[in-house]
VMD Tcl script that draws the C-alpha trace (Angstrom):
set ca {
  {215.96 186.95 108.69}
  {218.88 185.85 111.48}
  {216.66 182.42 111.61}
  {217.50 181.80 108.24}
  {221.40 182.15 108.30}
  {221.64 179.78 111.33}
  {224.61 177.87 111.57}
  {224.93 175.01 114.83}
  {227.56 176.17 117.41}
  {227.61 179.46 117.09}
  {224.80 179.89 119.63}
  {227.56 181.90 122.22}
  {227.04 184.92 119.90}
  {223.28 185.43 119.66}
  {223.57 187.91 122.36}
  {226.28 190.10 120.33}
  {224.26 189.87 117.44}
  {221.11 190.96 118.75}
  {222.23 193.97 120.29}
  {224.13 194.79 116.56}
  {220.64 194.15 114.63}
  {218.19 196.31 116.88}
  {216.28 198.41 114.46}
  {216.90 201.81 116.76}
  {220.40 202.80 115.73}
  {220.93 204.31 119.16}
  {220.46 201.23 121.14}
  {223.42 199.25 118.70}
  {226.67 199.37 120.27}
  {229.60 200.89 118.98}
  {232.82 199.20 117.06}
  {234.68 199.66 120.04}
  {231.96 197.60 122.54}
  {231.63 195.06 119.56}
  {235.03 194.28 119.35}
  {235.62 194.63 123.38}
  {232.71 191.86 123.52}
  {233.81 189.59 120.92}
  {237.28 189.17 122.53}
  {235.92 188.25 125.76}
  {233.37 185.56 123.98}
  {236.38 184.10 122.37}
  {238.79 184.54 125.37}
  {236.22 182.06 126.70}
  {235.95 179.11 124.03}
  {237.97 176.68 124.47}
  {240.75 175.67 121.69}
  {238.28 172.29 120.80}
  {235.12 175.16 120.09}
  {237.36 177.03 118.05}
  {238.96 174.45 116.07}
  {235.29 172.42 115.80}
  {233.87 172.66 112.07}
  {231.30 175.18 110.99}
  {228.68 172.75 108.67}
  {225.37 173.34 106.40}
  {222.77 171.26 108.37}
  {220.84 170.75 104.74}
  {224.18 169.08 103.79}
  {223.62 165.32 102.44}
  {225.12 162.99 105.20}
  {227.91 161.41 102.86}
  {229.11 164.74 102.39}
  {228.50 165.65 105.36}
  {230.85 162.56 106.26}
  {233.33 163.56 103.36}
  {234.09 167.06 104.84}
  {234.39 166.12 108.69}
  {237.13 163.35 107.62}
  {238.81 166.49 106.02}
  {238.14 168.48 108.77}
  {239.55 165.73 111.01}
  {243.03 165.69 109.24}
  {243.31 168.79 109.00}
  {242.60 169.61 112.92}
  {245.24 167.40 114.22}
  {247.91 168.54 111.16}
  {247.41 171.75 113.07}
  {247.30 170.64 116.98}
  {250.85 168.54 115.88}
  {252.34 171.73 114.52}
  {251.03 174.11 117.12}
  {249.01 175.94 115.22}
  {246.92 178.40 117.54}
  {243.19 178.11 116.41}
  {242.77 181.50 115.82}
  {245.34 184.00 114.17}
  {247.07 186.50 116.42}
  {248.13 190.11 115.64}
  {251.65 190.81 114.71}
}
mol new
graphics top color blue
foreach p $ca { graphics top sphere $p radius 0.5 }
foreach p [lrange $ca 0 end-1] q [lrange $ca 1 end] { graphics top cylinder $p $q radius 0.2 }
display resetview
């Protein structure tokens, strides 16, 4: 099923996920350890990983093409402007 829904680059959370998708409730960890985890995974990605586009690998490749120019522009819109790559709580 998770094989399926594969996107490239998001390999650093296959650990997470596992643990969240074992078929014994009990061995799932809580919201608490989920979102302790996750922080520290993205605490560790750089601002390139985070800012790098998420893409369909059945995609055509002019498409494919298509999006990452848009992609492009709007990256370094947001590096000029200081955008951080991912949103922070008030």
């Amino acid at each position: 099923m998770i094989q399926d829904q594969k996107k490239p680059g998001f390999e650093f959370m296959a650990p997470l996920v596992a643990d969240m998708v074992q078929d014994d409730p009990l061995k799932r960890p809580t919201m608490d350890e989920v979102i302790s985890r996750f922080e520290d995974i993205r605490r560790r990605l750089s601002s390139w990983k985070l800012r790098s586009r998420v893409y369909n690998q059945k995609d055509h490749p002019i498409v494919g093409f298509f999006r990452t120019i848009s992609h492009w522009t709007r990256r370094i819109v947001f590096i000029i402007n200081r955008v951080p790559p991912t949103p922070s709580p008030l």
